[in-house]
C-alpha positions in Angstrom: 14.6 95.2 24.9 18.5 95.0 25.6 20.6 92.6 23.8 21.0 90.6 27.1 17.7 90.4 27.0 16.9 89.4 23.7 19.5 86.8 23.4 18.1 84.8 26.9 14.5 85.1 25.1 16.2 83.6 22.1 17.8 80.9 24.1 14.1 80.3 25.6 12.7 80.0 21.8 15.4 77.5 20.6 14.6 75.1 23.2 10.8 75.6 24.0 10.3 75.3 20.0 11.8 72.0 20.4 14.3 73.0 17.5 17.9 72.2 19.8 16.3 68.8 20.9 15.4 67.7 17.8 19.4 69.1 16.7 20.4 66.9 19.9 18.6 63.6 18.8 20.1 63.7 15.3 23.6 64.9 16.5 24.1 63.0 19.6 22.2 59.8 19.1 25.9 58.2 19.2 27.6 60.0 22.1 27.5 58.9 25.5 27.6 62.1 27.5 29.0 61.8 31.3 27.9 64.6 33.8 29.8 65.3 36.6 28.0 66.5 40.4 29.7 67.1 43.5 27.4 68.3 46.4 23.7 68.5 46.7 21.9 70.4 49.9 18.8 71.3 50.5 19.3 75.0 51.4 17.5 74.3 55.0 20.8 72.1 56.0 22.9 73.9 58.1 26.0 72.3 55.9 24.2 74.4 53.1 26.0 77.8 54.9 29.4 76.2 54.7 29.3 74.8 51.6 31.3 75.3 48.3 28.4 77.4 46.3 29.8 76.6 42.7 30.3 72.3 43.2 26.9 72.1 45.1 23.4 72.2 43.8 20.3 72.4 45.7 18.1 69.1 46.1 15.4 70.9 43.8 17.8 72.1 41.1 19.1 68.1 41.4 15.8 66.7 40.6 15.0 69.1 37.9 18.2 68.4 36.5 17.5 64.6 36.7 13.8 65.3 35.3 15.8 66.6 32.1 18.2 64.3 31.5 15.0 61.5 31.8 13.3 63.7 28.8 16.1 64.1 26.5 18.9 60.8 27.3 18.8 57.2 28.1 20.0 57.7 31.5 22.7 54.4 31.7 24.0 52.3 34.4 28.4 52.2 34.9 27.5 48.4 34.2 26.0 48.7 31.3 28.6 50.6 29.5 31.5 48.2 31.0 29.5 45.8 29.2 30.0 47.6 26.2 33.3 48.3 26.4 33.9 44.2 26.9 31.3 42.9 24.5 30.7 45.8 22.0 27.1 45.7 22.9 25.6 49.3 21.7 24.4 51.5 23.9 21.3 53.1 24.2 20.6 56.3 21.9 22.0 59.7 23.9 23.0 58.0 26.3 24.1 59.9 29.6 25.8 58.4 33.0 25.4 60.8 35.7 28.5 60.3 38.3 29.3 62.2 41.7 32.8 63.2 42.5 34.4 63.0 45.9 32.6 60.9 48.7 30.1 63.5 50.2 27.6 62.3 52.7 24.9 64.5 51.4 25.1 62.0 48.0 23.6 59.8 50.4 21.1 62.1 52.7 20.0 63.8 49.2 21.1 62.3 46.0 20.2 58.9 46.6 16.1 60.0 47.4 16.1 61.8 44.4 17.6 59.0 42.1 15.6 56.5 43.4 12.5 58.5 42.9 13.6 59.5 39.4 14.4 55.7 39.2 18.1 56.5 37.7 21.5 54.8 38.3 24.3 56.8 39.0 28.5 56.3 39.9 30.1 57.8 43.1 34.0 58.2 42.7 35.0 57.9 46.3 38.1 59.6 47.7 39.4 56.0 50.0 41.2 58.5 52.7 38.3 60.4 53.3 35.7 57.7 53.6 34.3 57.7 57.5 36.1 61.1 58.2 34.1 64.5 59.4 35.5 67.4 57.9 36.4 67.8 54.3 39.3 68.9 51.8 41.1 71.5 53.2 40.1 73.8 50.0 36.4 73.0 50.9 37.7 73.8 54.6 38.9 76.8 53.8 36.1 78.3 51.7 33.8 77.2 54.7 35.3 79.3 57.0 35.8 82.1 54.9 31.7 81.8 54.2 31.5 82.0 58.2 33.7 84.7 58.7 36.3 82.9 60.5 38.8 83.3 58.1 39.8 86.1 55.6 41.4 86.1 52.4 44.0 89.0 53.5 44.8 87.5 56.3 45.2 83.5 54.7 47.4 85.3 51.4 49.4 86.6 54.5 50.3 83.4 55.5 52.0 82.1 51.9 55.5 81.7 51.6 57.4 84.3 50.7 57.8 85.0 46.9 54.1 82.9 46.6 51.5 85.6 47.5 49.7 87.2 45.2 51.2 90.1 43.8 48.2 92.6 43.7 45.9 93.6 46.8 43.9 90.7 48.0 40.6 91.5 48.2 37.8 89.5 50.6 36.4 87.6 47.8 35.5 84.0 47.2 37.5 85.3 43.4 40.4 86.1 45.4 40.1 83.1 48.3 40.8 80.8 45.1 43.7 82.0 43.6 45.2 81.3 47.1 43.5 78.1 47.4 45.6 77.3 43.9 48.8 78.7 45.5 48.0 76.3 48.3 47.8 73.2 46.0 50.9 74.3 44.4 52.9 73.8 47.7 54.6 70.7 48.4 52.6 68.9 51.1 54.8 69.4 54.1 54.8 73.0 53.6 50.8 73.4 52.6 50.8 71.5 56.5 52.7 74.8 58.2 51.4 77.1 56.5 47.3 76.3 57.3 48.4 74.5 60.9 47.5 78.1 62.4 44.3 78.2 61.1 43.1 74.7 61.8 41.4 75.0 64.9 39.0 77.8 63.0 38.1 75.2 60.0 35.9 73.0 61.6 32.6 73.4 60.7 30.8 71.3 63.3 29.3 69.5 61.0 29.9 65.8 59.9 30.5 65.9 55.7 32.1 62.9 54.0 30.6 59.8 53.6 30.6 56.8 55.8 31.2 53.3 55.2 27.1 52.1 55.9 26.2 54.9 53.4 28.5 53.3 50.7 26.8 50.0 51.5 23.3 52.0 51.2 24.0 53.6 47.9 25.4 50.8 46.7 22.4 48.9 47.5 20.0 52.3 45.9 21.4 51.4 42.5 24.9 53.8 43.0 27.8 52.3 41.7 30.8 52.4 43.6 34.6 53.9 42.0 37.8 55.7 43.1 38.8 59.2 43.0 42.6 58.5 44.1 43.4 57.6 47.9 43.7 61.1 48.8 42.3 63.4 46.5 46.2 65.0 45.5 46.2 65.4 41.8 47.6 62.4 40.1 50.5 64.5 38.4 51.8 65.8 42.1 51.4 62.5 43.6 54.4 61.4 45.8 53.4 58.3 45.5 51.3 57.4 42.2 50.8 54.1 43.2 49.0 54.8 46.5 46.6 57.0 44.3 46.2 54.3 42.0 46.4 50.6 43.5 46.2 51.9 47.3 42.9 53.6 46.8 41.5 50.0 45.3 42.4 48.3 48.2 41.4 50.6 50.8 38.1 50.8 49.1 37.9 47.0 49.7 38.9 47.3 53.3 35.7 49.7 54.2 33.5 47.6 52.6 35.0 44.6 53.6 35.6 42.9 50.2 38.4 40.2 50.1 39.8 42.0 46.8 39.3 45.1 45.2 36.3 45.3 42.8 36.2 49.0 41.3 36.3 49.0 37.9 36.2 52.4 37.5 38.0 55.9 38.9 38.2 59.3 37.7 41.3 61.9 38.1 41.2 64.3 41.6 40.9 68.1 40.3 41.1 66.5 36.5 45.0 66.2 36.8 45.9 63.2 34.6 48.4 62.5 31.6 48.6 59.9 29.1 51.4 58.0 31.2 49.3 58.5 34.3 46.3 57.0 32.5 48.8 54.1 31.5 49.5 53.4 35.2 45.8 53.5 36.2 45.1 50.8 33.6 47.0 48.6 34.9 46.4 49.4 38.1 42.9 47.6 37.3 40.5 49.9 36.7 38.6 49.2 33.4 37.3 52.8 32.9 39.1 56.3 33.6 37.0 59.5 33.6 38.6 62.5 33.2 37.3 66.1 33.8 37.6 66.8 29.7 34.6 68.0 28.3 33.8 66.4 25.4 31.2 63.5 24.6 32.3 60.1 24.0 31.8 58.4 20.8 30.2 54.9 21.3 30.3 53.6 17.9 32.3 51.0 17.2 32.4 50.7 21.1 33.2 53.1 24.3 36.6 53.7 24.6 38.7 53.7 28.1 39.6 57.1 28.8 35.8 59.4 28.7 35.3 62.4 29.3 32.7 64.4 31.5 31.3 67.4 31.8 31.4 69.6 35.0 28.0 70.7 36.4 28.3 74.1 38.3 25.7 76.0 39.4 25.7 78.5 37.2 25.5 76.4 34.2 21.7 75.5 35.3 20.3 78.4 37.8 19.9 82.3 36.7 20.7 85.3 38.8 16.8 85.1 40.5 17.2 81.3 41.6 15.5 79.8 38.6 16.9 76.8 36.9 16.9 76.9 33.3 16.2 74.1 31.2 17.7 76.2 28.1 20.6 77.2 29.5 21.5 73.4 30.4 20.6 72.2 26.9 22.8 74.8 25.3 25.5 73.9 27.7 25.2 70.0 27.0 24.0 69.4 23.1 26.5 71.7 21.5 29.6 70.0 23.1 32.1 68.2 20.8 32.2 64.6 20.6 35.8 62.8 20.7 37.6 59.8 22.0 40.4 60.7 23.8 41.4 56.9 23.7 
């Protein structure tokens, strides 16, 4: 037996013995952990071939997923801990809040079914500027068409400024289609606009993906709780205007879902960019709770804190090289993780 080999057997042991949950109940009985979902397909969707492979998980790796966090947390609702951030009312033991980030319409074709049969709350961070729209980010555009082969990585590198292309040979990989993609985001808006307006024509998909203003009211209804994830998804620490991100994206919120103020308590920082200051700003810009994309669990004792972190949920955290999801895997990846408050 290889030492790959024996080291994913050992992995099954740990967790099968019951051994890492029994570690997990005495270590983590005061953490609240947050887990962090973007997309969720069935693989029989035709979005499924455009799709961002690494930020979305198929509907069956979903509900296995929500079938372990049932087993091993105290799955809790974004009221409950506001509730005890304001009153100091303890949460549950392990507790775990499972929140989507971006606005997708697949969180309502796919992830609301599956939470409501799992009978689990959840929070959706919406992106305001996107709700009601078709197409999605233009980094989620890109990749698309690149999956389609209507775009190549040469030829997009090509494109760049001069003195921002990549210094070795591009190669056609999604490895190499990101490091532009994070050249891209580096750019200042205006420019990022010239530089892709060439290609825009071959980016659409066809294919309707952000979420729309009944399915908000729908999720909202299926026990999905409502937040921000800025106005228009521009990390908060390149934001021309921070106070767009921040108060803007609360009150265009309210104006989709036609609410005489805005109500969201809650937000969480586009592609994790935040600083202290930043998080200063979006306090008083209202919102009660601010997740970050820092990877830590949150203390609850004496109380939850304002500023949480979450942990990101990739595919390959959960699903092998042959398609199987692997309970051990996401127990190794979620009970071992520091616990800190970060405010």
């Amino acid at each position: 037996m290889s030492g790959a080999m024996l080291k994913d057997v050992s992995k099954k042991l740990l967790y099968t013995s019951g051994l890492l949950g029994l570690y997990h109940r005495l270590r983590n009985a005061d953490s609240l952990t947050v887990v962090m979902f973007h997309r969720t397909l069935s693989p029989d969707d035709p979005r499924w071939a455009t799709c961002d492979p690494d930020y979305t998980l198929a509907t069956r790796w979903l509900e296995q997923s929500l079938a372990f966090f049932r087993r091993h947390y105290s799955v809790v609702s974004l009221e409950q801990v506001l509730a005890s951030r304001r009153t100091g009312a303890p949460l549950p033991p392990r507790s775990l809040l499972i929140t989507f980030d971006d606005g997708w319409a697949d969180n309502a074709h796919y992830a609301l079914p599956a939470l409501k049969r799992a009978g689990l709350p959840a929070l959706l961070f919406v992106v305001a500027d996107a709700v009601g729209t078709r197409q999605p980010f233009f980094q989620e555009r890109l990749i698309g068409a690149w999956r389609r082969g209507a775009l190549g990585v040469r030829e997009l590198a090509a494109a760049l400024p001069a003195g921002e292309a990549p210094g070795a040979e591009v190669d056609e990989t999604i490895g190499a289609l990101r490091e532009v993609i994070a050249r891209l985001e580096a750019l200042e808006a205006d420019v990022r606009v010239r530089v892709l307006e060439p290609f825009m024509a071959r980016l659409d998909d066809g294919h309707r993906h952000m979420v729309t203003v009944e399915e908000l009211h729908q999720l909202e209804a299926g026990g999905v709780a409502l937040g921000l994830h800025g106005k228009t998804h521009t990390p908060m620490r390149l934001a021309a205007d921070l106070d767009a991100e921040l108060a803007g994206a609360r009150t265009a919120l309210a104006q989709h879902l036609g609410q005489t103020h805005a109500s969201a308590e809650s937000m969480s920082f586009p592609h994790g960019s935040f600083d202290a200051a930043i998080a200063q700003r979006a306090r008083e810009a209202g919102y009660e709770l601010l997740f970050t994309s820092v990877p830590v669990l949150n203390p609850t004792t004496p109380g939850v804190g304002w500023l949480l972190g979450r942990t990101g949920f990739e595919t390959d955290a959960v699903v092998d090289a042959r398609g199987r999801f692997r309970e051990d895997w996401l127990a190794l990846y979620l009970f071992r993780r520091q616990a800190r408050r970060l405010a």
